[in-house]
C-alpha positions in Angstrom: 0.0 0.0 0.0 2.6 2.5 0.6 4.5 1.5 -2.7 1.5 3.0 -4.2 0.6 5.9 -2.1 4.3 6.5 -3.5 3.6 6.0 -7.0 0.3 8.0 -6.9 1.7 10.7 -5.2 5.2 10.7 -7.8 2.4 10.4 -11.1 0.8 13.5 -9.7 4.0 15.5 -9.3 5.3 14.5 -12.6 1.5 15.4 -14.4 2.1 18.6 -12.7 5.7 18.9 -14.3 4.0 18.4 -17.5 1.5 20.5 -17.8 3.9 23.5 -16.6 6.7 22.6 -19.2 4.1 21.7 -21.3 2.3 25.4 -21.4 5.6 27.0 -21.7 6.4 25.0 -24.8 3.2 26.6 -26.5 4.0 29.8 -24.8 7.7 29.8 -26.3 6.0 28.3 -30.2 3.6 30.9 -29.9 5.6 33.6 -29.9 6.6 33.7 -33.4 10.7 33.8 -33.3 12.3 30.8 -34.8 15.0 30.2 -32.2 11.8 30.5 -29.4 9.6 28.1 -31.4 12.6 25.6 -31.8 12.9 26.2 -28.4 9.0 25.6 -27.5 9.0 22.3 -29.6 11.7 20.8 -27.9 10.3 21.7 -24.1 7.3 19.8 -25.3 8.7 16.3 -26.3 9.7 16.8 -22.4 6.1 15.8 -21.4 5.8 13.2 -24.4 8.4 11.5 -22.8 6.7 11.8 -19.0 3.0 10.4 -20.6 5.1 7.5 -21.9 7.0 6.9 -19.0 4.0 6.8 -16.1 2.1 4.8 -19.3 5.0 2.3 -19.4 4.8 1.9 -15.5 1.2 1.8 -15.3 0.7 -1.0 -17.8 3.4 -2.8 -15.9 1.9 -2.5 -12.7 -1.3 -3.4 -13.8 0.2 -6.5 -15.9 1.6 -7.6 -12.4 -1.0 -7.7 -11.0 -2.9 -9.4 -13.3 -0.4 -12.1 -13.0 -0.8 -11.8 -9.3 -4.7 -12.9 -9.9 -4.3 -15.6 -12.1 -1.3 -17.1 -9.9 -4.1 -16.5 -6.6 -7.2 -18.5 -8.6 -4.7 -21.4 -9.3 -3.5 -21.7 -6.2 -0.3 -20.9 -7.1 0.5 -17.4 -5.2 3.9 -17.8 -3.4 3.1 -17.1 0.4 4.8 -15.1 2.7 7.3 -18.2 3.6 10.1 -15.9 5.0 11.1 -15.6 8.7 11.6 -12.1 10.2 13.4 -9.8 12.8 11.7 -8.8 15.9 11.7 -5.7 14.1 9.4 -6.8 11.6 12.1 -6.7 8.6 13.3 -10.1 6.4 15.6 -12.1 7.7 18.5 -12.4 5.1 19.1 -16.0 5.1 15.4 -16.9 5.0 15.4 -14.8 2.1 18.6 -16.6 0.5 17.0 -19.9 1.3 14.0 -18.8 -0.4 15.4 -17.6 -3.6 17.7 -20.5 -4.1 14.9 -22.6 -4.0 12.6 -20.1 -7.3 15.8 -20.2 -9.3 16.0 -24.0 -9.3 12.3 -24.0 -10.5 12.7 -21.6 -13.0 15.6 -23.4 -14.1 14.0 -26.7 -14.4 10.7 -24.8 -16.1 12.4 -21.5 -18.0 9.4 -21.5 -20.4 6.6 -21.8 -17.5 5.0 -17.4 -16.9 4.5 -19.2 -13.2 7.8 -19.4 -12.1 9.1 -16.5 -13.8 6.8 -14.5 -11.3 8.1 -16.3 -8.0 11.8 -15.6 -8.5 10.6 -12.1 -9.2 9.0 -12.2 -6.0 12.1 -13.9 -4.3 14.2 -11.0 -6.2 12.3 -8.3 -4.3 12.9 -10.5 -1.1 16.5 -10.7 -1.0 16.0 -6.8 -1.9 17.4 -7.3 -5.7 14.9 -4.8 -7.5 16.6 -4.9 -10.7 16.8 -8.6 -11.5 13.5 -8.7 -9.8 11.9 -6.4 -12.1 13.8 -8.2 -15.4 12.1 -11.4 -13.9 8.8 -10.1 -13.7 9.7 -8.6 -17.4 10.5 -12.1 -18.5 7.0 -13.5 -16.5 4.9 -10.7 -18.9 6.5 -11.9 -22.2 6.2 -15.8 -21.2 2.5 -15.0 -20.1 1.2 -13.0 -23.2 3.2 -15.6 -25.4 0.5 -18.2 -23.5 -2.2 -16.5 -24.2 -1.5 -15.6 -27.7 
């Protein structure tokens, strides 16, 4: 939940970021000068690049989670198998022992969406965003080559 308070609260600040670079572009085009339309053009592919980015992260998110449903109604969610500090936070070698045991299903099934998902999980776990995220990448492309 606060992951997405966070992203909700980051999409409005960047919408805001656009629509004020945004206006100045067409200020700047609309004042007639060639250097200050130049200018105005390239202050607007600014927010074309914002719009793709929240749209790439959005669909993403939203493809996760759809992932997330299908993996629930089979049964199939990974559950919360990891030990913890008295503090609340993940213990590291619960985490390790967690993840050792994804990557050896998702090597014995590379091709199976399914597994893809729970290293991604086990990724985020062991506090590995970035493979995590390529994980979950690889998950989306296994899962809409299923379904094609």
């Amino acid at each position: 939940m606060k992951q997405r308070v966070t992203a909700l609260v980051l999409i409005g600040v960047l919408v805001f970021y656009v629509l004020l670079v945004g206006s100045r572009g067409v200020l700047a085009i609309k004042d007639g000068r060639l250097t200050m339309m130049a200018l105005g053009v390239g202050v607007l592919i600014i927010p074309v690049i914002g719009v793709w980015y929240i749209w790439r992260e959005l669909r993403f998110g939203f493809t996760m989670q759809q992932l997330a449903r299908e993996l629930e109604a089979e049964g199939e969610l990974p559950a919360d198998e990891l030990e913890r500090t008295p503090g609340g936070r993940i213990d590291r070698a619960s985490a390790d022992e967690i993840f050792a045991k994804r990557k050896a299903e998702t090597e014995a099934d590379p091709e199976n969406w399914r597994t893809w998902y729970r290293l991604a999980v086990a990724y985020s776990d062991a506090r590995d965003n970035a493979r995590g995220r390529k994980a979950m990448l690889k998950a989306i492309k296994l899962h809409r080559a299923e379904r094609a």
